[in-house]
HTML snippet that shows the backbone in 3Dmol.js (N, CA, C, O; Angstrom):
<script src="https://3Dmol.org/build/3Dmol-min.js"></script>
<div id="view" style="width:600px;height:400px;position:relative"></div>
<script>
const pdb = `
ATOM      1  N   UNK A   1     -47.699  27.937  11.863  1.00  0.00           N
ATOM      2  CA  UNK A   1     -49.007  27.368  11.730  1.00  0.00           C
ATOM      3  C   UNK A   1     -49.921  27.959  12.752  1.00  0.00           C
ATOM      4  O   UNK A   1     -49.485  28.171  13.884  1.00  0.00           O
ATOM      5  N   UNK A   2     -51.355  28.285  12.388  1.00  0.00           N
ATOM      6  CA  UNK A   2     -52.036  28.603  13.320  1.00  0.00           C
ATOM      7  C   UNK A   2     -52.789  27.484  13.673  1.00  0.00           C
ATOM      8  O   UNK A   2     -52.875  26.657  12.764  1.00  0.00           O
ATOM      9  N   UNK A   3     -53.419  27.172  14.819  1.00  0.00           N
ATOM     10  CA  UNK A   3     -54.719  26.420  15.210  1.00  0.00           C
ATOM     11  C   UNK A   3     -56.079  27.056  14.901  1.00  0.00           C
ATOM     12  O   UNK A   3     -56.991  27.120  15.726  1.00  0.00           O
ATOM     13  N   UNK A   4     -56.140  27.508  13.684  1.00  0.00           N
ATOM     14  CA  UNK A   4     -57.271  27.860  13.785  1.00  0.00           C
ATOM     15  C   UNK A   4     -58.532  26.587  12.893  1.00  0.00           C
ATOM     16  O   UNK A   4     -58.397  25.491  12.348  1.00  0.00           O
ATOM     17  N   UNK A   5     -59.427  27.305  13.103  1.00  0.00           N
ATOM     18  CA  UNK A   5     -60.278  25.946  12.500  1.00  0.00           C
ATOM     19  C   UNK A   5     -60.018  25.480  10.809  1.00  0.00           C
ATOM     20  O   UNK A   5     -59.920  26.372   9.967  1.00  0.00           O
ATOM     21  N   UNK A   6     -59.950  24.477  10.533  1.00  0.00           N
ATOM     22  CA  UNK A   6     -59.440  23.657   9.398  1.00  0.00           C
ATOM     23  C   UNK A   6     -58.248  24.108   8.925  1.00  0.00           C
ATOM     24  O   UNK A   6     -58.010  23.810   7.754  1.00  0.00           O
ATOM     25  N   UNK A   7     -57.502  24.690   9.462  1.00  0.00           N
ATOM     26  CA  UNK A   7     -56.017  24.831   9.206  1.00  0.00           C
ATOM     27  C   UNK A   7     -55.335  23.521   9.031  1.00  0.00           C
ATOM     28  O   UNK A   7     -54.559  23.396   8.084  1.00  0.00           O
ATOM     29  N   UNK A   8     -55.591  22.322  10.022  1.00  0.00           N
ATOM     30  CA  UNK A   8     -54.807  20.884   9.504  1.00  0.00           C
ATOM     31  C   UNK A   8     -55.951  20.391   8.938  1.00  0.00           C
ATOM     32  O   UNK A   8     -57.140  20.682   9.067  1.00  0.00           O
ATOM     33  N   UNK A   9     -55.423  19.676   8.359  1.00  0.00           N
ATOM     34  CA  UNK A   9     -56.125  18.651   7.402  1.00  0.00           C
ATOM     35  C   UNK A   9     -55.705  17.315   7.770  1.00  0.00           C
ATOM     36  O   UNK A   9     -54.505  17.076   7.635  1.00  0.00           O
ATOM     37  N   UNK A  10     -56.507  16.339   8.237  1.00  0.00           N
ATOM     38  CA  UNK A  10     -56.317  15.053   8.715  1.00  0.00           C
ATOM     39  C   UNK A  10     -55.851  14.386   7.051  1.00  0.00           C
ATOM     40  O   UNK A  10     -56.364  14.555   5.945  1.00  0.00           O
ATOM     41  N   UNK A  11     -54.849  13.716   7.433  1.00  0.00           N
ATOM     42  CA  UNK A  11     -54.331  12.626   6.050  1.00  0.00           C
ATOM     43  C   UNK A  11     -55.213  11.202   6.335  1.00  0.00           C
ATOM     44  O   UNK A  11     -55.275  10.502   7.345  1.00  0.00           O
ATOM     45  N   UNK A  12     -55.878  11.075   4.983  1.00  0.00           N
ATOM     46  CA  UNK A  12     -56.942   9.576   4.808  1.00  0.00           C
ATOM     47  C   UNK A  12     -55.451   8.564   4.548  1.00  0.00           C
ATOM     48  O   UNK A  12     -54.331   8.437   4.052  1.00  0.00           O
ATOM     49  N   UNK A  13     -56.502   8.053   5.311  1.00  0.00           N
ATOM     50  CA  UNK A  13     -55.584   6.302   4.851  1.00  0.00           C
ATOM     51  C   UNK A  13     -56.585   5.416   4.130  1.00  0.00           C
ATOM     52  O   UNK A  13     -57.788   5.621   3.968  1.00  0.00           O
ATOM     53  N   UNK A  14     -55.732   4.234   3.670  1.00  0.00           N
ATOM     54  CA  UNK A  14     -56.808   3.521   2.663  1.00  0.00           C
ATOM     55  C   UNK A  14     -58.469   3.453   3.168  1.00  0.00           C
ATOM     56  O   UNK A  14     -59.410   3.638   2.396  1.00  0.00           O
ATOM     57  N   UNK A  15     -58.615   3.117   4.772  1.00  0.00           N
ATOM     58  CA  UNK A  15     -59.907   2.640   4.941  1.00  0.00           C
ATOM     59  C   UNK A  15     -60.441   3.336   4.963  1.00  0.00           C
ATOM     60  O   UNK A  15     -61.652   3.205   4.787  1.00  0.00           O
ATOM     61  N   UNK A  16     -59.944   4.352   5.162  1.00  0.00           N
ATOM     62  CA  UNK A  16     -61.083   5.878   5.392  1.00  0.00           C
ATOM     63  C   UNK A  16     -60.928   6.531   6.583  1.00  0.00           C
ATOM     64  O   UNK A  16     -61.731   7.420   6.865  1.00  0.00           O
ATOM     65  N   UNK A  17     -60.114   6.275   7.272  1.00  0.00           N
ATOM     66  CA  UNK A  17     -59.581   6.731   9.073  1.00  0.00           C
ATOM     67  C   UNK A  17     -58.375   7.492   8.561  1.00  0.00           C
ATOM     68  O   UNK A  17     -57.593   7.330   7.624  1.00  0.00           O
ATOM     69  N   UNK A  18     -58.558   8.626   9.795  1.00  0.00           N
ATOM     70  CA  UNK A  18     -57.259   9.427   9.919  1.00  0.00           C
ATOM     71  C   UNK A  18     -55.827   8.346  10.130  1.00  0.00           C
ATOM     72  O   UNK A  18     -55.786   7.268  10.722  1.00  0.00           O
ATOM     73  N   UNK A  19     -55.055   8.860   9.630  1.00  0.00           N
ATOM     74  CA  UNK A  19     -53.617   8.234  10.209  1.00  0.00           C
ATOM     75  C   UNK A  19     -53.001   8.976  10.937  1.00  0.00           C
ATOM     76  O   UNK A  19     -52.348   9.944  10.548  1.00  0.00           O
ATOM     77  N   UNK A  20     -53.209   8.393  12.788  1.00  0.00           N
ATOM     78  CA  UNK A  20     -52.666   9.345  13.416  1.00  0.00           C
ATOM     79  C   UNK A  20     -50.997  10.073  13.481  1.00  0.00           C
ATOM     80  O   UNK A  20     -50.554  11.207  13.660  1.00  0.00           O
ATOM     81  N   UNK A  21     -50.417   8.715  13.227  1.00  0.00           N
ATOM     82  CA  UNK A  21     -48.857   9.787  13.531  1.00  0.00           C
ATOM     83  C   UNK A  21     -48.847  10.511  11.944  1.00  0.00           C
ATOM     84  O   UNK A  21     -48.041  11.441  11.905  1.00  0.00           O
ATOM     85  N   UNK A  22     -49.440  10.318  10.876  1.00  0.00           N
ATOM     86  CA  UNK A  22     -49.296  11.512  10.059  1.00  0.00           C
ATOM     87  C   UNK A  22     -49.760  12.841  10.554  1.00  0.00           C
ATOM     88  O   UNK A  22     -49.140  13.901  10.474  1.00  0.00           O
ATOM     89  N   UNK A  23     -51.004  12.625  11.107  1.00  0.00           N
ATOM     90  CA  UNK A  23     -51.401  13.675  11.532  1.00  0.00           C
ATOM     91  C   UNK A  23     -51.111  14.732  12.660  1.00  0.00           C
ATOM     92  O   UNK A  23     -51.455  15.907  12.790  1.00  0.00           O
ATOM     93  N   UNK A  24     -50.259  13.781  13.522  1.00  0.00           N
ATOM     94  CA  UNK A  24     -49.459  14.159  14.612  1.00  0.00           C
ATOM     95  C   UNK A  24     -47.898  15.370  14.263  1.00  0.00           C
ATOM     96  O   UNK A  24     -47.464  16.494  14.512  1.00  0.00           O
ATOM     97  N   UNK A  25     -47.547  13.909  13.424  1.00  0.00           N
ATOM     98  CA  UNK A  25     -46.022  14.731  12.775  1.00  0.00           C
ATOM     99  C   UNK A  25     -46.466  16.183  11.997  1.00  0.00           C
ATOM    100  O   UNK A  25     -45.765  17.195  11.989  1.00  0.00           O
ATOM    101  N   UNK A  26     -47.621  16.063  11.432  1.00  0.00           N
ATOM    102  CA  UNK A  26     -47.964  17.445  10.638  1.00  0.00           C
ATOM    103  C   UNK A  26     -48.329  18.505  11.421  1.00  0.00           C
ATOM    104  O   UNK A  26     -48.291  19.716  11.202  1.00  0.00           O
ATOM    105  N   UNK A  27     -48.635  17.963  12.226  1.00  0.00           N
ATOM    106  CA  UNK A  27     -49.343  19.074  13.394  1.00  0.00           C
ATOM    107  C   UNK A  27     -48.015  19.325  14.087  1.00  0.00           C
ATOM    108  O   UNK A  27     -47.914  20.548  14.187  1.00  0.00           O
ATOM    109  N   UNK A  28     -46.848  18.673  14.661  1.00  0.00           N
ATOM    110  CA  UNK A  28     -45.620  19.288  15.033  1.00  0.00           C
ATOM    111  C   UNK A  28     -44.846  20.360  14.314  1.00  0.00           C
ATOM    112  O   UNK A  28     -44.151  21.337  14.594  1.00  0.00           O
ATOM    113  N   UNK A  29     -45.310  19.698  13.218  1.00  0.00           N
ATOM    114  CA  UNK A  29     -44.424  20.877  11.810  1.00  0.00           C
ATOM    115  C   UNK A  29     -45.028  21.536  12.403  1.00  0.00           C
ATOM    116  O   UNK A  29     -44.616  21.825  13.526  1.00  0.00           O
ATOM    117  N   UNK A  30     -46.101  22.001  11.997  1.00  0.00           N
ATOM    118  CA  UNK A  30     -47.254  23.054  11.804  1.00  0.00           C
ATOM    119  C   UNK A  30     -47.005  23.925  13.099  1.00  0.00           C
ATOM    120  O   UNK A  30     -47.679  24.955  13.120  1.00  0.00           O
ATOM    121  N   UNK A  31     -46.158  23.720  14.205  1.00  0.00           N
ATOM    122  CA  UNK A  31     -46.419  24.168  15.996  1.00  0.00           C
ATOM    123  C   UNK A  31     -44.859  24.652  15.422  1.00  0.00           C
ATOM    124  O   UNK A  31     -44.604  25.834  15.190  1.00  0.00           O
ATOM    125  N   UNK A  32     -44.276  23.998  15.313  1.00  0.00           N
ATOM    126  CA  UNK A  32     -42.787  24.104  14.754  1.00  0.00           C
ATOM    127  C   UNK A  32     -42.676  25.563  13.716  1.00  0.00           C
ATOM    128  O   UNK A  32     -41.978  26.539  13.990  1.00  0.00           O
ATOM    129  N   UNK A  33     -43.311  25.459  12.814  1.00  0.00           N
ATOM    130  CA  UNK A  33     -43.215  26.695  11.649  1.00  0.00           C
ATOM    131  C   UNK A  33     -44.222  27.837  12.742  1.00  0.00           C
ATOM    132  O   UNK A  33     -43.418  28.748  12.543  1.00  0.00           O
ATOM    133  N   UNK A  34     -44.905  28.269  13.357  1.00  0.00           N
ATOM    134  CA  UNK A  34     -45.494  28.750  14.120  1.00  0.00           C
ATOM    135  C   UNK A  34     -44.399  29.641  14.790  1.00  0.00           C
ATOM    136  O   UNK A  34     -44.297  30.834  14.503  1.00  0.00           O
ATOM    137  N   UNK A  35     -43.566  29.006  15.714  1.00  0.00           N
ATOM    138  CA  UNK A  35     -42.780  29.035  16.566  1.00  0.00           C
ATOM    139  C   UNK A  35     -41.501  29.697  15.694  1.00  0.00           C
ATOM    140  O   UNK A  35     -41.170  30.841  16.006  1.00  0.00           O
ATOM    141  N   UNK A  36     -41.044  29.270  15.014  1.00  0.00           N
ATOM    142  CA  UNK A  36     -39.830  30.245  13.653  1.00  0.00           C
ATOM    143  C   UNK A  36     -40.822  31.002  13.056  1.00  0.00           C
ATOM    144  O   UNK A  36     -40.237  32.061  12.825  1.00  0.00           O
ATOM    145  N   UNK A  37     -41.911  31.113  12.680  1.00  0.00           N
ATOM    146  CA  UNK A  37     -42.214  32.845  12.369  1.00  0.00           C
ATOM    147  C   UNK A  37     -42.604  33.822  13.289  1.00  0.00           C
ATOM    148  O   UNK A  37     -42.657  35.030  13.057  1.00  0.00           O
ATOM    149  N   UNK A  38     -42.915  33.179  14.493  1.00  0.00           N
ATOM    150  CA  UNK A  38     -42.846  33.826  15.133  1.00  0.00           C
ATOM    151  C   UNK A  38     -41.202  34.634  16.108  1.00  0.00           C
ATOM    152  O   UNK A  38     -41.205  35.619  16.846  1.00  0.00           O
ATOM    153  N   UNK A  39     -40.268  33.938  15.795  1.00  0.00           N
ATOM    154  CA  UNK A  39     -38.922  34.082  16.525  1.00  0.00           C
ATOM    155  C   UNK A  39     -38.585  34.996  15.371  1.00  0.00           C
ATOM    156  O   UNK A  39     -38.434  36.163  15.732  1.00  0.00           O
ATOM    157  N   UNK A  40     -38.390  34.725  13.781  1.00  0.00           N
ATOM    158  CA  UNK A  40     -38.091  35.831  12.500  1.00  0.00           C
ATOM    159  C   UNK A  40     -38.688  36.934  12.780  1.00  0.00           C
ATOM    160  O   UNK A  40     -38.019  37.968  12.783  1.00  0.00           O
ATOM    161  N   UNK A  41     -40.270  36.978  13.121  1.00  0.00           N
ATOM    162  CA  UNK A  41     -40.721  38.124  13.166  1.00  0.00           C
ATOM    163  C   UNK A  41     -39.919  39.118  14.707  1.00  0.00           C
ATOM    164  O   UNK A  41     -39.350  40.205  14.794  1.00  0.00           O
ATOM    165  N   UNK A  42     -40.186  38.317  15.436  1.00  0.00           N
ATOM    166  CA  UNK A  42     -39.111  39.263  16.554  1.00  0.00           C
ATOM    167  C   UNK A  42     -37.844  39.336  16.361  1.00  0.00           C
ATOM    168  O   UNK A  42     -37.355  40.126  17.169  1.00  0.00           O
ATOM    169  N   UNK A  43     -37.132  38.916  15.718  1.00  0.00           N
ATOM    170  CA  UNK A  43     -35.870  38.990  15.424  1.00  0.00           C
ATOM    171  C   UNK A  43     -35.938  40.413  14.310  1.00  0.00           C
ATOM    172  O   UNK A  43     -35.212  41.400  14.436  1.00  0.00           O
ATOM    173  N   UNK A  44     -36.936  40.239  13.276  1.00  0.00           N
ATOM    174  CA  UNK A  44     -37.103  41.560  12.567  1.00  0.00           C
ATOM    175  C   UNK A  44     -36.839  42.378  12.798  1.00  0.00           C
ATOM    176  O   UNK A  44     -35.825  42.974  12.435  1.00  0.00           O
ATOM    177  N   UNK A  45     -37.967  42.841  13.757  1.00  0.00           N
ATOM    178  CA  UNK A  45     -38.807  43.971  14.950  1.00  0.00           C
ATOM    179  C   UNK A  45     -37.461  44.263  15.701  1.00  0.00           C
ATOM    180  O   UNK A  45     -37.323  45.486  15.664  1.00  0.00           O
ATOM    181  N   UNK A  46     -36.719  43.861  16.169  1.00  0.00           N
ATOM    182  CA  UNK A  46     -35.399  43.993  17.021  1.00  0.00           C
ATOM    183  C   UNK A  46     -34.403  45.125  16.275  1.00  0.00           C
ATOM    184  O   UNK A  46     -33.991  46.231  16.625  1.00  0.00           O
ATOM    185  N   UNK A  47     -34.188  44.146  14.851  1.00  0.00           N
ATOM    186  CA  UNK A  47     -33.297  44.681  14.177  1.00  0.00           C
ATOM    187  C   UNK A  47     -33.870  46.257  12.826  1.00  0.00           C
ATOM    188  O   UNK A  47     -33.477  46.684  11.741  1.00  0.00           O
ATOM    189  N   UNK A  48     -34.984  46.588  13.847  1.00  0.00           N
ATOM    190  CA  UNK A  48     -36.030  47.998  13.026  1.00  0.00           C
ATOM    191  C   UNK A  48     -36.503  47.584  11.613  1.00  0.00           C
ATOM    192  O   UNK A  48     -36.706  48.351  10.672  1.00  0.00           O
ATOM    193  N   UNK A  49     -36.641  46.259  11.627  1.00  0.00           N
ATOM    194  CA  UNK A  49     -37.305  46.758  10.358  1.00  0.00           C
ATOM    195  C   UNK A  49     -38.744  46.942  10.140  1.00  0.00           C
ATOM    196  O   UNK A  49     -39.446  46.065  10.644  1.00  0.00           O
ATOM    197  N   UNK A  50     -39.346  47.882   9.506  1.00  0.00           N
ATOM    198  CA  UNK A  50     -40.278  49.205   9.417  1.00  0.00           C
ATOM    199  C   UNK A  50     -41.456  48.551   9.145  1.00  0.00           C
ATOM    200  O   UNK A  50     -42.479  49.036   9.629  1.00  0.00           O
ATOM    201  N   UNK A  51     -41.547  47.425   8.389  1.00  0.00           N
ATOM    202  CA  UNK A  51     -42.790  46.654   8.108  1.00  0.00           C
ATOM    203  C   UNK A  51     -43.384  45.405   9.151  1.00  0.00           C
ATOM    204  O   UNK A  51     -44.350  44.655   9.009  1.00  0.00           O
ATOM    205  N   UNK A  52     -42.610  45.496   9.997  1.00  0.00           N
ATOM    206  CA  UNK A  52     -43.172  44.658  11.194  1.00  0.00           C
ATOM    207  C   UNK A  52     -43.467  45.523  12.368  1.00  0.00           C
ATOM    208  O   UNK A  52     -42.675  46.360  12.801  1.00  0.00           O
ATOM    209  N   UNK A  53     -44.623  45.285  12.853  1.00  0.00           N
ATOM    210  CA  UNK A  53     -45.124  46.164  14.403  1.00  0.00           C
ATOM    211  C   UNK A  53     -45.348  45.334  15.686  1.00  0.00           C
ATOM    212  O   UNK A  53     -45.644  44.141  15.626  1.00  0.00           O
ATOM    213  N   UNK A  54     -45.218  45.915  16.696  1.00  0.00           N
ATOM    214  CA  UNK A  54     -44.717  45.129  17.766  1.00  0.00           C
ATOM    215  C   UNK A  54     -46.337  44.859  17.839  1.00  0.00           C
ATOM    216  O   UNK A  54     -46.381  43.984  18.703  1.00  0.00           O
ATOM    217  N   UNK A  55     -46.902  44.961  17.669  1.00  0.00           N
ATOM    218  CA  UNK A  55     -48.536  44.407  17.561  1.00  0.00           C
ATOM    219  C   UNK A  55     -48.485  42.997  16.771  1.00  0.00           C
ATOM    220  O   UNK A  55     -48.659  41.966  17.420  1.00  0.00           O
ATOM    221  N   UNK A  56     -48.251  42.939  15.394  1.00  0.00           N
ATOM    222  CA  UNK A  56     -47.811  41.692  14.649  1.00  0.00           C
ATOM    223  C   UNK A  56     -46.597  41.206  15.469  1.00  0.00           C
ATOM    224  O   UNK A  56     -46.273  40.072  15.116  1.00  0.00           O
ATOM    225  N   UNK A  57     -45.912  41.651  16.341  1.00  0.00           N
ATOM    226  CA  UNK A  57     -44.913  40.438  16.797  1.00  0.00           C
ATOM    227  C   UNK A  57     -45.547  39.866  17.924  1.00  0.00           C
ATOM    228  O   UNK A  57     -45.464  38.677  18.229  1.00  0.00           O
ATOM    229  N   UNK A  58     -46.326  40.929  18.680  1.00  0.00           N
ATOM    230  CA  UNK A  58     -47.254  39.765  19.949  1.00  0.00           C
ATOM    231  C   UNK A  58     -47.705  39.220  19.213  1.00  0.00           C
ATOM    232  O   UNK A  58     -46.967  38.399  18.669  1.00  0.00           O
ATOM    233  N   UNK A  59     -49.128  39.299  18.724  1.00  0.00           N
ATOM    234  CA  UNK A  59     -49.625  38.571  18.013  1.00  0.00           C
ATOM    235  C   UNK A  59     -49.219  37.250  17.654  1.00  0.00           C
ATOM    236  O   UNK A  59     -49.967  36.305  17.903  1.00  0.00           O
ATOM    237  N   UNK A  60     -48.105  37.079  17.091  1.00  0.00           N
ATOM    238  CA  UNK A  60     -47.114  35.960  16.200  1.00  0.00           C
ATOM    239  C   UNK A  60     -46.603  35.382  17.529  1.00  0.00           C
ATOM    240  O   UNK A  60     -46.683  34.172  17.741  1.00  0.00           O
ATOM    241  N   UNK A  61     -46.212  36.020  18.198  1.00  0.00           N
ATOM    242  CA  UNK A  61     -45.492  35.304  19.930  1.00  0.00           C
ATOM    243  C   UNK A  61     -46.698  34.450  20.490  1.00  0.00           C
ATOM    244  O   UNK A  61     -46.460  33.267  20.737  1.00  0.00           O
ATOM    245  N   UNK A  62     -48.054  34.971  20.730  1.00  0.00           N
ATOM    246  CA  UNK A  62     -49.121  34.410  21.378  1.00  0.00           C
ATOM    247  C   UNK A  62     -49.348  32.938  20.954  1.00  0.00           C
ATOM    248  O   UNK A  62     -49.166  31.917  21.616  1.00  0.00           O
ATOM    249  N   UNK A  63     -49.911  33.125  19.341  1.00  0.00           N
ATOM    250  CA  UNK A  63     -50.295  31.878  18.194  1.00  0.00           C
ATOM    251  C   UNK A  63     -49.225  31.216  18.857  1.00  0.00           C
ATOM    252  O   UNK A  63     -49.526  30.288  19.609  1.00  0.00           O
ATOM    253  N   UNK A  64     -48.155  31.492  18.731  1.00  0.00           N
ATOM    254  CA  UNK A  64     -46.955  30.854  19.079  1.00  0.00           C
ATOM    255  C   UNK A  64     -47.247  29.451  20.395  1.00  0.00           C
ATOM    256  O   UNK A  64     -47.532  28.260  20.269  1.00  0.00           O
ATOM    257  N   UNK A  65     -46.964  30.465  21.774  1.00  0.00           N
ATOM    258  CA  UNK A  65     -47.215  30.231  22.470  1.00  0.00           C
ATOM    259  C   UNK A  65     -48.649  29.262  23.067  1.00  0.00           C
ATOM    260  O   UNK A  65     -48.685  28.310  23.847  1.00  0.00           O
ATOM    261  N   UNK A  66     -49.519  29.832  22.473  1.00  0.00           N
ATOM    262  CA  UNK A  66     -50.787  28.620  21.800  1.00  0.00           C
ATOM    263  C   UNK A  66     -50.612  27.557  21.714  1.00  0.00           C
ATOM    264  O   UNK A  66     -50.975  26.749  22.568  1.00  0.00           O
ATOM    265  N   UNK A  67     -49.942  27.231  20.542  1.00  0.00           N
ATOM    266  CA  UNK A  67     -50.317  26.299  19.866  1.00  0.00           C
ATOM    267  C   UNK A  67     -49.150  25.311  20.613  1.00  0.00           C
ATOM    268  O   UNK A  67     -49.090  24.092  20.454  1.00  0.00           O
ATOM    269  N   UNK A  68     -48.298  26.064  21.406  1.00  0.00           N
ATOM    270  CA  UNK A  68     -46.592  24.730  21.841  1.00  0.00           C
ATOM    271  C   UNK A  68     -48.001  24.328  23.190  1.00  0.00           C
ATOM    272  O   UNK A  68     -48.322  23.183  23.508  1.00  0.00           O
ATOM    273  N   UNK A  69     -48.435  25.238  23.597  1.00  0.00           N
ATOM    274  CA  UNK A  69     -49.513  24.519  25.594  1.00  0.00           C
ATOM    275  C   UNK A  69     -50.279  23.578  24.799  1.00  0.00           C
ATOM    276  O   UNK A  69     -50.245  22.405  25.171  1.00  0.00           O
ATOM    277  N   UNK A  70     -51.224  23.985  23.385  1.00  0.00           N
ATOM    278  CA  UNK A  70     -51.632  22.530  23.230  1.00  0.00           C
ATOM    279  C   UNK A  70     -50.908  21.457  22.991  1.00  0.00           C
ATOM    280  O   UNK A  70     -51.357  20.355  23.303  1.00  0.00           O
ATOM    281  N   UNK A  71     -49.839  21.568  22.482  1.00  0.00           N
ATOM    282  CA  UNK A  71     -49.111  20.515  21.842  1.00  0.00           C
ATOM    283  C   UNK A  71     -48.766  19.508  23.368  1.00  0.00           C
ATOM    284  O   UNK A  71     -48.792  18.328  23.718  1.00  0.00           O
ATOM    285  N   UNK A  72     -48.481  20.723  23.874  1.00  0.00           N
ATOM    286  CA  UNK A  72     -47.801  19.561  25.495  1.00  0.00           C
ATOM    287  C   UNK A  72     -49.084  19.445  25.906  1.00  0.00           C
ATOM    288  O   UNK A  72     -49.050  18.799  24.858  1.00  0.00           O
ATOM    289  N   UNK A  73     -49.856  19.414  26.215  1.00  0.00           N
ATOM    290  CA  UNK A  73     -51.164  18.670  26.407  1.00  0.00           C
ATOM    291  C   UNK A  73     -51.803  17.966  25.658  1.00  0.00           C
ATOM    292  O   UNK A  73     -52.965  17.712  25.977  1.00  0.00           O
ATOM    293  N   UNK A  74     -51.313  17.485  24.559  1.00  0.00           N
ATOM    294  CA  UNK A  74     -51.914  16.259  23.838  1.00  0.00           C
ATOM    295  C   UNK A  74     -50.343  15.247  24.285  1.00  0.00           C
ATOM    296  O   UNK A  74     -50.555  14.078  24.607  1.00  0.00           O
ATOM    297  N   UNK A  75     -49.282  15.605  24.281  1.00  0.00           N
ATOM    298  CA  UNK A  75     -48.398  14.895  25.022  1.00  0.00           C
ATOM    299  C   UNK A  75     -48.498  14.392  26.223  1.00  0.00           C
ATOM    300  O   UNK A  75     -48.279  13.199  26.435  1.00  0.00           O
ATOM    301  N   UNK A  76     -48.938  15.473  27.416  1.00  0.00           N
ATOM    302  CA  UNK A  76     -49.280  14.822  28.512  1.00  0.00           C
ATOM    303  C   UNK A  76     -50.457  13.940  28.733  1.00  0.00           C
ATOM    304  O   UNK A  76     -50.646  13.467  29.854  1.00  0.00           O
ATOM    305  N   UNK A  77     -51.289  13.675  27.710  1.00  0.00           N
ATOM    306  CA  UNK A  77     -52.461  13.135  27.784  1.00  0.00           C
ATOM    307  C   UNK A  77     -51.769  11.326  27.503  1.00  0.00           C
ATOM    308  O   UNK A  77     -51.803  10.270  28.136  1.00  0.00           O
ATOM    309  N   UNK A  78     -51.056  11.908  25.889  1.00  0.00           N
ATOM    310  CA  UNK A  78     -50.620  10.825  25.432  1.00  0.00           C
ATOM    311  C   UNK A  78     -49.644   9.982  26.422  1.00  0.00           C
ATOM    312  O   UNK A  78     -49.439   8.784  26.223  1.00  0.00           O
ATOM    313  N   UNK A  79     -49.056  10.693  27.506  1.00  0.00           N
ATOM    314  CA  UNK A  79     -48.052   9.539  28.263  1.00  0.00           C
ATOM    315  C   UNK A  79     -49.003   9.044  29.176  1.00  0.00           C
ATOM    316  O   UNK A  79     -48.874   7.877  29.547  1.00  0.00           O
ATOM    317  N   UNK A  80     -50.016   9.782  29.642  1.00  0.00           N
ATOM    318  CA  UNK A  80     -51.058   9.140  30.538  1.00  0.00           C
ATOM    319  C   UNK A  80     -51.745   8.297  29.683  1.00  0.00           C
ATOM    320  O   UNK A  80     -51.683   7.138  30.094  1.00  0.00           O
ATOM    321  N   UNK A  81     -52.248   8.391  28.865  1.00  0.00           N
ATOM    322  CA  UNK A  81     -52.777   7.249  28.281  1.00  0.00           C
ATOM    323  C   UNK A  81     -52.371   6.167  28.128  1.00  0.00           C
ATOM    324  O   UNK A  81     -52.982   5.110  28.283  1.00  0.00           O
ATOM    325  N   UNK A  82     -50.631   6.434  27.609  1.00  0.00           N
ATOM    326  CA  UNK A  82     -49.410   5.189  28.052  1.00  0.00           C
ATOM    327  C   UNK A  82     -49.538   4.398  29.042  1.00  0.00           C
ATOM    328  O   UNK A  82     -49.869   3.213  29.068  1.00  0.00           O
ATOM    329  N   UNK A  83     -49.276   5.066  29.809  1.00  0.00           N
ATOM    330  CA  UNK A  83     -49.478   4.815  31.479  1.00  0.00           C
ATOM    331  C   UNK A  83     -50.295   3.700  32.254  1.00  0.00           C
ATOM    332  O   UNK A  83     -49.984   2.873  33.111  1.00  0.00           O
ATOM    333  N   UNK A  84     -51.311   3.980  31.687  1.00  0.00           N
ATOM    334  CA  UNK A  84     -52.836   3.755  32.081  1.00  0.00           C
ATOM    335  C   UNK A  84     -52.748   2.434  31.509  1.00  0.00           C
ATOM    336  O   UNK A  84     -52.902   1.490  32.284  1.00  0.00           O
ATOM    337  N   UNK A  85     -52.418   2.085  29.686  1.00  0.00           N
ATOM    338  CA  UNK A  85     -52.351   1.020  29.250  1.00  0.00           C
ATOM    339  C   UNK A  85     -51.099  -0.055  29.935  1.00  0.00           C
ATOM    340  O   UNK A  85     -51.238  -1.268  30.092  1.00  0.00           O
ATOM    341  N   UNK A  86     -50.014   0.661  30.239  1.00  0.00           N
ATOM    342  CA  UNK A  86     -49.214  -0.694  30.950  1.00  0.00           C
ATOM    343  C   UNK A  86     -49.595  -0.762  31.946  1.00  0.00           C
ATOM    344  O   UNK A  86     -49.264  -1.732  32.628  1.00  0.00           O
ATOM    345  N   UNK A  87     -50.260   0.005  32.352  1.00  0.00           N
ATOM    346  CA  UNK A  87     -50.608  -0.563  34.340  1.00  0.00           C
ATOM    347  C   UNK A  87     -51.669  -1.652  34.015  1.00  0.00           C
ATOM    348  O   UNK A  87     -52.306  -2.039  34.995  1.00  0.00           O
ATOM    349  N   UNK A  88     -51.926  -2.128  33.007  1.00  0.00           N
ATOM    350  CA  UNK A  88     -53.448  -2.814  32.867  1.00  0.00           C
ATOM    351  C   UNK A  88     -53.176  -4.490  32.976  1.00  0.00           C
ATOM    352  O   UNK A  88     -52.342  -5.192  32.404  1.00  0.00           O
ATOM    353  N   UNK A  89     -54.013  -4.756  33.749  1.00  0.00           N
ATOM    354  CA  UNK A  89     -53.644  -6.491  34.255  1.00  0.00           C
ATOM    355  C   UNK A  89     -53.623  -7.300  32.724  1.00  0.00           C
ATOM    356  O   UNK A  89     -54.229  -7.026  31.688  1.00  0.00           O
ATOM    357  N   UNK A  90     -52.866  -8.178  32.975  1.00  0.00           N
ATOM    358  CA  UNK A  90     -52.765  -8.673  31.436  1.00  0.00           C
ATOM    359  C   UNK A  90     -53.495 -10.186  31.541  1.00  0.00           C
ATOM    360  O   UNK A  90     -53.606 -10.889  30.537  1.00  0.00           O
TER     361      UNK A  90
END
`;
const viewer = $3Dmol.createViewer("view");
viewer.addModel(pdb, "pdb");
viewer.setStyle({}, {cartoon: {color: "spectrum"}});
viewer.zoomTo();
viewer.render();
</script>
């Protein structure tokens, strides 16, 4: 998956609001399939085959690499946000 613009598509729920853990879990796929075409494509490139260039395998490594730093930064946000809510006087 790339991050590029409208690549995900937020899933509607009845009221008309995103549903976040759909949108979450899709967006993991999406970091997930990213991450295996990018590992196939170097695994290719390794084993010579002629239609992959080490240009398309950075490339595919970078997106890669991309898209896992955002992912852990909507994670680290999300445990701070955790955080923040149990520390809260009740």
């Amino acid at each position: 998956m790339s991050l590029e613009a409208g690549s995900v598509r937020m899933p509607e729920t009845g009221s008309g609001g995103a549903d976040f853990s759909a949108m979450l879990k899709q967006t993991l796929g999406a970091v997930n399939e990213t991450q295996q075409t990018a590992g196939n494509m170097t695994k290719a490139f390794e084993t010579g085959d002629a239609r992959i260039s080490l240009a398309e395998v950075m490339v595919a490594t970078q997106k890669a690499s991309v898209s896992f730093q955002g992912m852990l930064q909507v994670r680290n946000k999300l445990v701070e946000a955790y955080k923040d809510v149990m520390n809260m006087p009740v």
